[in-house]
N, C-alpha and C positions, 0 to 999 in steps of 0.2 A: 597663774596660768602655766601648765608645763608646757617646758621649753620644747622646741622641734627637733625631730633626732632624724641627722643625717645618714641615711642608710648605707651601707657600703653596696660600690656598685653591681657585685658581683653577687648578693641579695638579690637586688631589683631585678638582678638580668634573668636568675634562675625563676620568677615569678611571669616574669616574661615569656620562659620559652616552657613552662610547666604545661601541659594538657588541659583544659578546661578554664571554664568561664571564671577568672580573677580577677579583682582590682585592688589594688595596695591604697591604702588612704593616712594622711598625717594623722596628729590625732585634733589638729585642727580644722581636719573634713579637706584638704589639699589632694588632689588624686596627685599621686608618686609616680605609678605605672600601671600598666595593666598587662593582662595574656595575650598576646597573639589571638589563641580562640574569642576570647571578649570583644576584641578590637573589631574582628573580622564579624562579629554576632550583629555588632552594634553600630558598622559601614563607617566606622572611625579610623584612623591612624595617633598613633602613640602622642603625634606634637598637638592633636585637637585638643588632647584631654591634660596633657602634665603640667602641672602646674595652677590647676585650675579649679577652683572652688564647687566639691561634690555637687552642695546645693542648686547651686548655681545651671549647675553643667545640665544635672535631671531634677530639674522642678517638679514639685509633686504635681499630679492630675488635680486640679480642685475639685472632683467630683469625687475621690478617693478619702475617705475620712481621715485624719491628722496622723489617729493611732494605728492608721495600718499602710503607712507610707515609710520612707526612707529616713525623715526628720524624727520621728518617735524613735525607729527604733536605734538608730546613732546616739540620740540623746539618751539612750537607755544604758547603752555599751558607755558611752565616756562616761556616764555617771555609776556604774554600777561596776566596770571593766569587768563584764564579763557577757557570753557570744548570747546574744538573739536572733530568733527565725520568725522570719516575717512572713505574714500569710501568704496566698500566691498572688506573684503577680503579672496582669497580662499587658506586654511589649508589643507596640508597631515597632518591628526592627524591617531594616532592610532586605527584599526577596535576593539571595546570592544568585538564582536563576536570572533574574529579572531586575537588572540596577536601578531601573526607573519604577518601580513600586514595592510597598510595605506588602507584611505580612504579620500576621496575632502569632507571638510566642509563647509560652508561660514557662514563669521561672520561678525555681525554690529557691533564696535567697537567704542565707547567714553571714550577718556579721560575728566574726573574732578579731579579741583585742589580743595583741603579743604584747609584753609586759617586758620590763628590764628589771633588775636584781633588787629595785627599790621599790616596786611594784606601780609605776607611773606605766602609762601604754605608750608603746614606743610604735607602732603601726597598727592598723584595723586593715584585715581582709577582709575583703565582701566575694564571698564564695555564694556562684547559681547554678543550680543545677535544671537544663531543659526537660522541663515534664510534656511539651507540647505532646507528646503520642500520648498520655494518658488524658489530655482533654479531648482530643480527636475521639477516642473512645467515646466520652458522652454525647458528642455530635452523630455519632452514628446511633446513638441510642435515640438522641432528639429527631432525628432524620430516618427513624426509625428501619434503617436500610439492612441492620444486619441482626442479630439476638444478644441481648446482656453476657458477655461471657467470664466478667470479672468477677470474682469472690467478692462474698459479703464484705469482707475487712477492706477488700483495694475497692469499693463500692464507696465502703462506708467516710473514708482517707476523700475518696474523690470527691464527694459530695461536701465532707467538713472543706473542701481549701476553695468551694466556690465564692465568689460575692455574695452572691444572692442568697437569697431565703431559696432552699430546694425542701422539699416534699415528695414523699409518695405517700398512695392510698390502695385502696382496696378496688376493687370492678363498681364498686357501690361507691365510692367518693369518700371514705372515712382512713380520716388520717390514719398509718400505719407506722410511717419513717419523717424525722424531721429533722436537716442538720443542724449545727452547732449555731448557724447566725439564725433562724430561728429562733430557738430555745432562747438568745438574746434579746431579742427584736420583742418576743411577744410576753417573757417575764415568765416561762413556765422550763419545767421539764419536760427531757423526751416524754419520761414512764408518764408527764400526766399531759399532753399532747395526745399522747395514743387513745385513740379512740375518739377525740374529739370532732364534729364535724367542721368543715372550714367555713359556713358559714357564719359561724359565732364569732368572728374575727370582722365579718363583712359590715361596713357602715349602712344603717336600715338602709337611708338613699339609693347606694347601688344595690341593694341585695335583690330586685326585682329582677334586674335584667342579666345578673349573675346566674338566677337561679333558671333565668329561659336557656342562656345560652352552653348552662352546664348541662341542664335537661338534655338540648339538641345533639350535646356531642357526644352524652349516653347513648342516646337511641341511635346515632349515626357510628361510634366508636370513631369517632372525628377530634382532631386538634381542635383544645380548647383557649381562646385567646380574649383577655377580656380587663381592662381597668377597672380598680376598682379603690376605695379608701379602705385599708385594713387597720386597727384599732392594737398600738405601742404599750408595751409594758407599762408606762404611765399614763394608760389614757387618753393619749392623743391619736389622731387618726392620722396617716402619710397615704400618699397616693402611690397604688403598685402596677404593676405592668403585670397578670398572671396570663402565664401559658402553661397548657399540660398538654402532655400524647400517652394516647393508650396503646399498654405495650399486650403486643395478642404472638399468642403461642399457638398452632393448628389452629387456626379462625378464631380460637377462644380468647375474650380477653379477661388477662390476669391480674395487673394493676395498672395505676395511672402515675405516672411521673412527670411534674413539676415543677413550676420555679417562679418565683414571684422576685420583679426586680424593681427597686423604687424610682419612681419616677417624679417626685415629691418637688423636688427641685425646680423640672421641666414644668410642669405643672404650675408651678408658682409662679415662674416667668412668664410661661403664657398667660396667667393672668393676670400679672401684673405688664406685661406688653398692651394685654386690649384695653385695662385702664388707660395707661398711657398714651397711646393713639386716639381715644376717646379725647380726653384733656387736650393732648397737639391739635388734633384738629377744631376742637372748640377756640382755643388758644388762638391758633392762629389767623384763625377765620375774624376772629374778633378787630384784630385792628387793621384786616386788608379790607374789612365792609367798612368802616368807618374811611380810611383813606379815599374810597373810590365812591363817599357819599359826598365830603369834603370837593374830593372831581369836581364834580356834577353842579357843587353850591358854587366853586372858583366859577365855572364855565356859564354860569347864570346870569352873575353881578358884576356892577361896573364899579361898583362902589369901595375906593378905596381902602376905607378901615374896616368894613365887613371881612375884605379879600385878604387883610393882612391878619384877619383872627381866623380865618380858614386855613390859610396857608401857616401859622404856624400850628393849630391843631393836626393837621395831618402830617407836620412834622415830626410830633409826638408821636403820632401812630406809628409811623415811621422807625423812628425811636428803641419804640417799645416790639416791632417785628424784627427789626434786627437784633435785637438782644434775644430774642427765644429763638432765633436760626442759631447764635452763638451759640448759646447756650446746648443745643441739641448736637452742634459741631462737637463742643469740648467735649460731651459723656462721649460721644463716639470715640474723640483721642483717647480718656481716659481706659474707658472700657479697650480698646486696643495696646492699651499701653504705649500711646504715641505722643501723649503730651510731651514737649518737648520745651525745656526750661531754659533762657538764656541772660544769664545772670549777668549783672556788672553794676560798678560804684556808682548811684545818683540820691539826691538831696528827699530825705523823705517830708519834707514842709512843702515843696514843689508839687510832688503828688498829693499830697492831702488837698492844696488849694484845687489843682486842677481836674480833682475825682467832683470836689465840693460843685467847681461854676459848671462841668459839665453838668449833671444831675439841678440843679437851679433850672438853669437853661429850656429844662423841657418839662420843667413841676413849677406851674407858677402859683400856683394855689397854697405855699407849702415854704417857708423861709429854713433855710439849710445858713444853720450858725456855724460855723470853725472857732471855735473858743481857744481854745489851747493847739495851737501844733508844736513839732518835732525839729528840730533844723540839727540833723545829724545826717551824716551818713551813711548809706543801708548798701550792704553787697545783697543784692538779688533780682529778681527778673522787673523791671520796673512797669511793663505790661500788665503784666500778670495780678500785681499787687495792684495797680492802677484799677486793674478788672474787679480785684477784691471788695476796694471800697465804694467802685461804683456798686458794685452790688448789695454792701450791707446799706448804702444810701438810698437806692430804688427799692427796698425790701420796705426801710423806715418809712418812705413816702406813699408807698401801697399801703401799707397796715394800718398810716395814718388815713384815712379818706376823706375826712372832714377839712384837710390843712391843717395848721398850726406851725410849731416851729421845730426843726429836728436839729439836735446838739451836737455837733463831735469834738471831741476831743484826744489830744495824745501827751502820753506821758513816758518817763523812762524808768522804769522798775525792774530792779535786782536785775539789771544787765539786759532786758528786755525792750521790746517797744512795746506800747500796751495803746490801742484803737479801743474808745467807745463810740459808739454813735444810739444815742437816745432820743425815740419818739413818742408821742403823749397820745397815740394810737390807740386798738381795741384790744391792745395784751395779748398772752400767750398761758392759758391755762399748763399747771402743773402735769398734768397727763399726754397734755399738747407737746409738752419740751422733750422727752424720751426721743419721740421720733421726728424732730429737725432734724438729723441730718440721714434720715432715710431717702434715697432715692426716689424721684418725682410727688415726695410731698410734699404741700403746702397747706400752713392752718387754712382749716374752715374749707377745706377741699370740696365736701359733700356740694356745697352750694355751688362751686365755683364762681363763686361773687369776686375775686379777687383774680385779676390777670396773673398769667407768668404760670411755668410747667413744674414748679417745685425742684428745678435742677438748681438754681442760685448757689444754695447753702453745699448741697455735695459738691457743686464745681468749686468755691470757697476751702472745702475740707481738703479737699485734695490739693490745690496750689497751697495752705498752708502745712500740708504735711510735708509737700516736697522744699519748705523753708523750714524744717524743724519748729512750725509754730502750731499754734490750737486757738479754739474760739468757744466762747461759751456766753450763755444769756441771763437775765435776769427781769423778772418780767412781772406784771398784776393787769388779771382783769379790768378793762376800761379804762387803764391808766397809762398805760403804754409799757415798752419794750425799751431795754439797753442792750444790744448786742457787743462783743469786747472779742477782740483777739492781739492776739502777742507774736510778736519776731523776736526769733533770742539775736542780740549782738555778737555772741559770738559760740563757737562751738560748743559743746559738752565737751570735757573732760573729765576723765571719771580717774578720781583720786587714788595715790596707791594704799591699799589697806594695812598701813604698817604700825598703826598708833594702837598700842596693846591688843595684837593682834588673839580673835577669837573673844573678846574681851570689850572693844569699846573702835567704831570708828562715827565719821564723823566729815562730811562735806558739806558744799551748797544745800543739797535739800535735802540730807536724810542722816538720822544720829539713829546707829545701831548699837546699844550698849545688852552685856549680859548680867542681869539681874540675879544677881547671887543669892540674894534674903532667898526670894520669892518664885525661884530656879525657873526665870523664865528667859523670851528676851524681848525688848523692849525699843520699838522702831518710832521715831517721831520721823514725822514728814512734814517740807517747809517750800511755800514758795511756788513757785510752777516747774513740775514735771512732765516731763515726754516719756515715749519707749525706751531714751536710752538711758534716762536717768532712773528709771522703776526698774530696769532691767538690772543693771548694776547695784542697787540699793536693795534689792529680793535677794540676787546672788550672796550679797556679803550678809543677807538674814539666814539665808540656807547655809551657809558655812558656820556661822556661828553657833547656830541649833545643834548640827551636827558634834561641832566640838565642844560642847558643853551638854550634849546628850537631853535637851531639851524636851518638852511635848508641849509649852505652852508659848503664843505670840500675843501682845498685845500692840496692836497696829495704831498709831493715832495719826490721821489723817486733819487735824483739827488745824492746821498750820498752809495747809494744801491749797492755792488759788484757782482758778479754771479747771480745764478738764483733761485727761490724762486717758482719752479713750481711743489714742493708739496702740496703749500696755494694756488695758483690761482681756483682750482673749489671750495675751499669752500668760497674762496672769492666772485666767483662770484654765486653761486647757494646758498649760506645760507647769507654772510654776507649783500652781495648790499638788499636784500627784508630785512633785518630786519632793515636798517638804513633808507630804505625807506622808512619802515613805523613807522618809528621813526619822521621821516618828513622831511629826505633828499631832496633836487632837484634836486641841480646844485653839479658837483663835478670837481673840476679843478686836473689833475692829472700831477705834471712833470716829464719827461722820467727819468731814470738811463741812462748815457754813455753806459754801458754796454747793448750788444744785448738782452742777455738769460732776463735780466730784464725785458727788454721790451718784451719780448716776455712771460712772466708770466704774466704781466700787458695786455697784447690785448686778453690770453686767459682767465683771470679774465673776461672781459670785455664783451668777445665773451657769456660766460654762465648767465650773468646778465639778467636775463626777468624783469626787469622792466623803469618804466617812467621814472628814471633818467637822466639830462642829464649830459652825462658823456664827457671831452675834453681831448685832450692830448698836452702837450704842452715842448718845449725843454730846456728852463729856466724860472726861477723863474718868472720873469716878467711881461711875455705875461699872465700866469696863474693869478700874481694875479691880472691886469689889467681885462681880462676877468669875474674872479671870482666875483670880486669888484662889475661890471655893471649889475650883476643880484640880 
């Protein structure tokens, strides 16, 4: 890692009081200082921001895609140390008129790295320059209140730095102009765009009421505004948001200008929300009619042992309502980012027995064995964990329906604690397991034959993320389910890479050596892995490649336990493009045994946009046979 370079003060000060929007960053993303004008842009002073982690400080928008945020293009300049301009982008900054409200800015934005004599970056500028008057321009064009008075070329500039997909056409509706995210989006060029109509984009479903309401605004020369699914360079359809205004010179109108903005996202929420409240309310409704039938039977009978199997069924129900209010609480924390962890020392044998009689207690149809526990001591939220296992226990006791008997056991492996709990239940189909931990599902959903809103497992992924652990299943039709999750003992630390360095290293889970015969390089992987150990373990792959001028990986994941699918998107969204362009080609990958493995490995794989060609292969063999011939 390069060392941090103390700047002299009298650097920092003249950046300081330079004219224009500045900010000084380490090269470990630390903001140093900023401008005066930056400060004052941004309704900050100098002590909010120094010292303070860029990231951190302006989080990307998550509605803004990865590669056209602040994180891509940093990660471009330290890897590449040289300046990037990021598309434009648009700021709620503070009104200087008006302390108490925002205002849309937009800003052109270049990173430059300054270098020292060894050529390490010793500061990153982040230089903006305010374009707001040139957007203001197409809102009068949209607002249609004044005439185009901009040149083609400052048109053409304005049009390439929007978001959206823009378009013009002709008085007839034929495409004429289409910018750069376009020509993206739909897999074509300008030169062959032109001329196309834009219904050929349109999904048949909407194309009906497209073509009424584009009719309408013809014959009215009226704003056209209309959703609709438009059809993705690969075929897939996203949901747009189109509006166009016709623009008329002496009454005449001359073309139509544009802009289709996706709403793909939104869209998917909302339908994934009316699922949802669908399911809650059946959900819930479920165990307050049985509680207040249970009433009605207590208020009937005099009869003691009747009265004591009423009153504990509707304790159950009981039960089982208050764990979906939970549950519906915690996404709410979650989703706010308000979960809140309060960690400290207690006996993890303690909580296993008391997850186990809780869960007995209200399943009596259903024997809950503790075979094996733990008697160690666990630093972290003893609640929270508590909440865990009640939940992989109420999971195993729903999927079982029949009764029978449900296993748990704990053990200590390569520094970890490892939780199984196994039911003789209706299993969990191979196509079923991908999406466990999707947000409100649950198998066999369609029917909702099986209580509970499918939050369990995401509310599970989450307290184990925030203990640096992971879960994963193992499962057959008719046979039942073993769910498994692991706590590490104790932190990662990631090894210094000094053992024949470029050459050969070598930790807990990962042997990077460089294969000299066969000019490749050569990653085993062992154990269980998180983000931070994949993280560090890619890093010292990309160094090596590099230094040994590489194009070939052969990855074997054949040693890998559970699942590792907090590192799968940055594996494939940041790591695959930077080794590609390190000069990757060919990359031979071997499976893990394990499913969740492979299933962190095909969604790495799935997010990868680049040339690589990447193979999956089930032992060592075939991989390096293949590898070898390229």
């Amino acid at each position: 890692m390069e060392q941090l370079v103390v700047l002299p003060a009298a650097l920092l000060k003249t950046y300081e009081t330079v004219p224009g929007l500045y900010l000084v960053l380490s090269p470990e993303l630390t903001v140093l200082t900023a401008s005066d004008a930056y400060l004052a842009a941004q309704g900050l002073t100098r002590a909010d921001i120094k010292g303070r982690d860029f990231l951190t400080l302006f989080p990307q928008d998550p509605l803004t895609p990865y590669e056209l945020g602040f994180s891509a293009s940093l990660q471009r300049v330290v890897e590449t140390r040289q300046a990037h301009q990021l598309p434009l982008l648009r700021l709620a900054l503070p009104d200087p008129n008006d302390k108490g409200n925002v205002i849309s800015r937009y800003w052109d934005t270049t990173h430059t790295p300054f270098l020292d004599e060894n050529g390490s970056i010793q500061y990153i500028i982040q230089y903006s320059f305010d374009v707001s008057n040139l957007i203001s321009e197409r809102k009068k064009v949209e607002q249609r209140e004044k005439k185009i008075v901009v040149s083609e070329k400052h048109l053409e500039f304005l049009l390439n730095s929007m978001p959206q997909q823009v378009w013009t056409g002709t008085a007839h509706g034929i495409i004429s102009y289409v910018n750069e995210i376009c020509c993206r989006d739909f897999g074509y060029t300008l030169a062959e765009l032109r001329g196309l109509a834009w219904q050929s984009f349109v999904h048949p479903d909407d194309l009906p009421a497209c073509i009424r309401a584009w009719s309408y605004a013809l014959g009215q020369n009226s704003e056209y505004t209309v959703e609709f699914r438009l059809r993705m360079a690969d075929g897939q359809y996203k949901w747009y948001l189109g509006k166009a205004i016709p623009l008329i010179e002496s009454g005449e109108l001359k073309m139509w200008m544009g802009t289709n903005t996706n709403i793909d996202v939104q869209k998917s929420n909302e339908q994934r929300k009316d699922e949802f409240l669908a399911i809650a309310s059946h959900e819930l409704k479920t165990p307050l009619t049985a509680i207040k039938a249970f009433n009605q039977l207590m208020k009937r009978t005099s009869d003691a042992e009747k009265l004591h199997g009423f009153v504990e069924k509707s304790a159950s129900n009981i039960f089982r309502l208050e764990q979906l209010i939970a549950d519906l609480l915690d996404v709410t924390k979650i989703n706010s980012g308000n979960m809140i962890f309060e960690k400290s020392e207690f006996n993890f044998h303690e909580i296993m027995q008391r997850a186990v009689d809780t869960v007995q207690a209200v399943s009596p149809d259903h024997v809950l064995l503790l075979e094996d526990s733990i008697t160690v001591q666990y630093h972290g939220d003893l609640l929270r964990i508590e909440q865990l296992l009640i939940n992989f226990l109420t999971n195993a006791v729903k999927y079982s329906p029949n009764g029978g008997k449900v296993l748990v056991n704990g053990r200590i492996q390569l520094d970890n604690i490892v939780v199984s709990v196994q039911d003789f239940g209706i299993g969990i189909a191979d196509f079923e397991m991908e999406r466990l931990f999707e947000r409100y599902y649950r198998v066999d959903n369609e029917e909702l034959r099986y209580e509970g809103l499918g939050l369990g497992l995401f509310i599970c992924s989450e307290i184990l993320k925030a203990h640096q652990g992971s879960f994963w299943v193992e499962s057959e039709l008719d046979a039942g389910s073993t769910f498994y999750f692991r706590l590490p003992l104790k932190e990662y630390e990631a090894a210094d890479c000094q053992v024949e360095k470029h050459h050969y290293y070598k930790d807990d889970t990962v042997t990077v050596t460089y294969n000299k015969v066969h000019h490749r390089i050569d990653a085993y992987w062992t154990g269980f892995n998180n983000k931070e150990t994949v993280q560090h373990g890619a890093m010292v792959m990309l160094a090596m490649l590099r230094a040994n001028a590489c194009t070939k990986i052969l990855n074997d994941n054949s040693g890998v336990i559970g699942s590792w699918s907090y590192a799968s998107e940055w594996v494939g969204e940041i790591w695959f493009p930077m080794v590609e362009r390190a000069g990757l080609t060919h990359f031979a990958w071997i499976n893990s045994p394990d499913l969740f493995c492979r299933f962190s490995a095909k969604k790495a794989v799935e997010l990868a946009n680049v040339e690589v060609v990447i193979q999956f292969f089930e032992e060592i063999q075939s991989g390096e046979d293949w590898i070898n011939s390229q």
